[in-house]
C-alpha positions as a printed NumPy array, in Angstrom:
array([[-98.025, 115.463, 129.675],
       [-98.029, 115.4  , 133.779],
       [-94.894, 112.746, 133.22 ],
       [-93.086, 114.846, 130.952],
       [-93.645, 117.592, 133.244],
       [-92.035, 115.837, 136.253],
       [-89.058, 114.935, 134.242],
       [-88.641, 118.411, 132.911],
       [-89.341, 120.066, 136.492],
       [-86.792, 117.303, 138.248],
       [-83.808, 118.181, 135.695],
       [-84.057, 121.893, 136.166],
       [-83.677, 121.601, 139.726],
       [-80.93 , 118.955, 139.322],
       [-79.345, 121.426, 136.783],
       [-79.461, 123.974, 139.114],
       [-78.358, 121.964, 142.2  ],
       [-74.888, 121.255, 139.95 ],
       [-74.748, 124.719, 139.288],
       [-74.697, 125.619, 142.855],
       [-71.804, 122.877, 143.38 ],
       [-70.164, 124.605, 140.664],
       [-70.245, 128.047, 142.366],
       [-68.879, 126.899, 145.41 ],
       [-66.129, 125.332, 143.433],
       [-64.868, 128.896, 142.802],
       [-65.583, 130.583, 146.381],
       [-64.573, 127.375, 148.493],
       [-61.66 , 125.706, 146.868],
       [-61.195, 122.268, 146.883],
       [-59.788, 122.454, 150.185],
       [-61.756, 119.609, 151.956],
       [-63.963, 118.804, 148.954],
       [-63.579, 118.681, 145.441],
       [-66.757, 120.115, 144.297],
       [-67.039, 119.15 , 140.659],
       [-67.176, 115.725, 141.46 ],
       [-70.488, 116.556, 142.169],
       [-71.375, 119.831, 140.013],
       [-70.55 , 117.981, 136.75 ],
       [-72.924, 114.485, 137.313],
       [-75.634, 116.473, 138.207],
       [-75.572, 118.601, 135.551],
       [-75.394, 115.765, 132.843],
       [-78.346, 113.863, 134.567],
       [-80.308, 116.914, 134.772],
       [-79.35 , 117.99 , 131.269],
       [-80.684, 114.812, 130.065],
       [-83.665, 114.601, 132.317],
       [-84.618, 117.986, 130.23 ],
       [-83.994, 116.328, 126.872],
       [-85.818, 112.965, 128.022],
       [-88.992, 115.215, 128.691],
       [-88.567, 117.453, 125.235],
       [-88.44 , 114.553, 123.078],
       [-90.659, 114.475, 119.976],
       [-94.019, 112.64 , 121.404],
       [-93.588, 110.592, 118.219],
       [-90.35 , 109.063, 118.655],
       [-91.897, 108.154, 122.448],
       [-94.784, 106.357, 120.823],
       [-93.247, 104.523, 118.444],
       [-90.671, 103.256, 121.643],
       [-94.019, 102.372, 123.188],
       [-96.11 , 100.619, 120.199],
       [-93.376,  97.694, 120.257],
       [-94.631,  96.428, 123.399],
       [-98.387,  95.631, 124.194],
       [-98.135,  94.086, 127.774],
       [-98.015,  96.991, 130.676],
       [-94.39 ,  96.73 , 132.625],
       [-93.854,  96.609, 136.039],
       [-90.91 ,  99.209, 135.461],
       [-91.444, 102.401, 133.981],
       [-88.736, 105.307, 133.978],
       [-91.947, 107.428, 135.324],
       [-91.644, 104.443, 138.585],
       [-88.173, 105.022, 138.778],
       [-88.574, 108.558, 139.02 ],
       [-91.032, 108.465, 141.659],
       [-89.125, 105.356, 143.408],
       [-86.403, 107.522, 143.587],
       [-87.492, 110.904, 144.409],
       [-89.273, 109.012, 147.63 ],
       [-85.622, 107.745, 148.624],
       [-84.562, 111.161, 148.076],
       [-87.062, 112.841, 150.333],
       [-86.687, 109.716, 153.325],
       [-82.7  , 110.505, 153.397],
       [-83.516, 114.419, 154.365],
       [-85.614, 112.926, 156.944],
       [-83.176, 110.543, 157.998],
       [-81.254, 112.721, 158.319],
       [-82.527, 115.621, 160.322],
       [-84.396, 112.949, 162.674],
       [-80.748, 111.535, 163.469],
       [-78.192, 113.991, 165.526],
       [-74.98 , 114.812, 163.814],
       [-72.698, 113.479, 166.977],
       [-74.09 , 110.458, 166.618],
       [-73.42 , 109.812, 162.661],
       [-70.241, 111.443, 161.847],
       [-70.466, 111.215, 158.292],
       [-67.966, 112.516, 155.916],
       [-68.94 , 115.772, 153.942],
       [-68.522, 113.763, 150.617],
       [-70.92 , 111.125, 151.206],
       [-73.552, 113.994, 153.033],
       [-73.214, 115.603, 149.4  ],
       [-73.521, 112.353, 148.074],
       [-76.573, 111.048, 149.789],
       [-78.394, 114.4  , 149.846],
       [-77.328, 116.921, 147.27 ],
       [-79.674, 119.475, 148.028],
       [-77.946, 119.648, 151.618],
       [-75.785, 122.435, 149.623],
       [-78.579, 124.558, 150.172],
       [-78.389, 124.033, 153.712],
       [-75.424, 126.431, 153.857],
       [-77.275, 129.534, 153.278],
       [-80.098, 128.47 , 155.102],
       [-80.919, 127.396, 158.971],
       [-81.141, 123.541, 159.38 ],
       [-83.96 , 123.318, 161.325],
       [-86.537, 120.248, 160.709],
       [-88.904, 122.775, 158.863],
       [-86.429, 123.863, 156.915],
       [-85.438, 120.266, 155.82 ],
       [-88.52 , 118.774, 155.407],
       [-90.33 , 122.073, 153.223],
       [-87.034, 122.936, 151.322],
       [-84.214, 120.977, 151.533],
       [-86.454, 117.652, 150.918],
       [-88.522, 118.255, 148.27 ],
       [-85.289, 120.012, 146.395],
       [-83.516, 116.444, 147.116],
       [-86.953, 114.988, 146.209],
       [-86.629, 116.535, 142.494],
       [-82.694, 115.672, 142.038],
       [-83.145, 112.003, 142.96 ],
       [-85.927, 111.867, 140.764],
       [-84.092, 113.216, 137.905],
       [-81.85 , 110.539, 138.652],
       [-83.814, 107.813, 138.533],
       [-86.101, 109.111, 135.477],
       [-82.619, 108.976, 133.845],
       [-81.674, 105.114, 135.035],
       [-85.059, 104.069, 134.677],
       [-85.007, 105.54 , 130.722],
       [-81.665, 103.692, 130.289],
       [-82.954, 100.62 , 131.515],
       [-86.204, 100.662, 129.21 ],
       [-84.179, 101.391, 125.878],
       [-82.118,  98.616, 126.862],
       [-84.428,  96.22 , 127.509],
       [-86.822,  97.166, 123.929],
       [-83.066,  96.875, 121.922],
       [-82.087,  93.603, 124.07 ],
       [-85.615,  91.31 , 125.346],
       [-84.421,  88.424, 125.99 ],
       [-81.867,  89.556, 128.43 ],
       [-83.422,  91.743, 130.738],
       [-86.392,  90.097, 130.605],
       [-87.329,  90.311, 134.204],
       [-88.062,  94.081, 133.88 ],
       [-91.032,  94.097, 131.674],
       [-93.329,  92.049, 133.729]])
């Protein structure tokens, strides 16, 4: 339940993360940035973070009663793997001084979505480590629930060629 949870909680805020890229689509024009390059992957991997966590608990048991051994990579790990890296690039990133890592805006947005909230709000450390972080947090984790579901459906239709996942 706590798993399904997390996946549910991590797609809303991905969902609403694209839905913020999408609003500044239409009140800052694609004049440096073209904003649904980013609105419209987030809101497919947070739509199907959503769906991943409201599937029927039978059709995730019967996924599960094919294999007996535990795996070393669970879409739950890849959700948590990611959501770390997530949280680590907001630090990263507000430990290191903008002069000295010009980045472009595009791979900011890329590397830290939830840095779109940053332009309403101040960018102190605070701010990125108790907002901005855990938001990021929640949209990488989305993602890698998402890659980490892939990657187990694939390996239970195809075993003997991604064996190396499942232990």
């Amino acid at each position: 339940m706590g798993r399904r949870a997390a996946f549910f909680i991590c797609g809303v805020v991905t969902v609403l993360i694209g839905r913020v890229f999408g609003s500044l689509q239409r009140y800052l024009p694609a004049q440096e940035i073209a904003w649904s390059r980013f609105s419209y992957p987030l809101l497919i991997v947070g739509i199907a973070a959503v769906l991943i966590a409201l599937l029927p608990t039978a059709w995730v048991q019967n996924a599960r009663a094919e294999t007996t051994e535990p795996r070393r990579f669970t879409p739950f790990r890849f959700l948590l793997g990611f959501a770390a890296l997530g949280f680590l690039l907001v630090i990263v990133f507000g430990i290191i001084p903008p002069r000295y890592a010009e980045l472009p805006t595009p791979l900011v947005y890329s590397l830290c979505p939830a840095c779109v909230v940053s332009v309403t709000v101040d960018s102190s450390m605070r701010t990125a480590v108790f907002l901005i972080g855990p938001l990021n947090a929640l949209a990488f984790g989305a993602i890698g629930g998402v890659i980490g579901t892939s990657v187990r459906m694939i390996s239970d239709r195809f075993p003997c060629r991604l064996a190396f996942l499942s232990g």
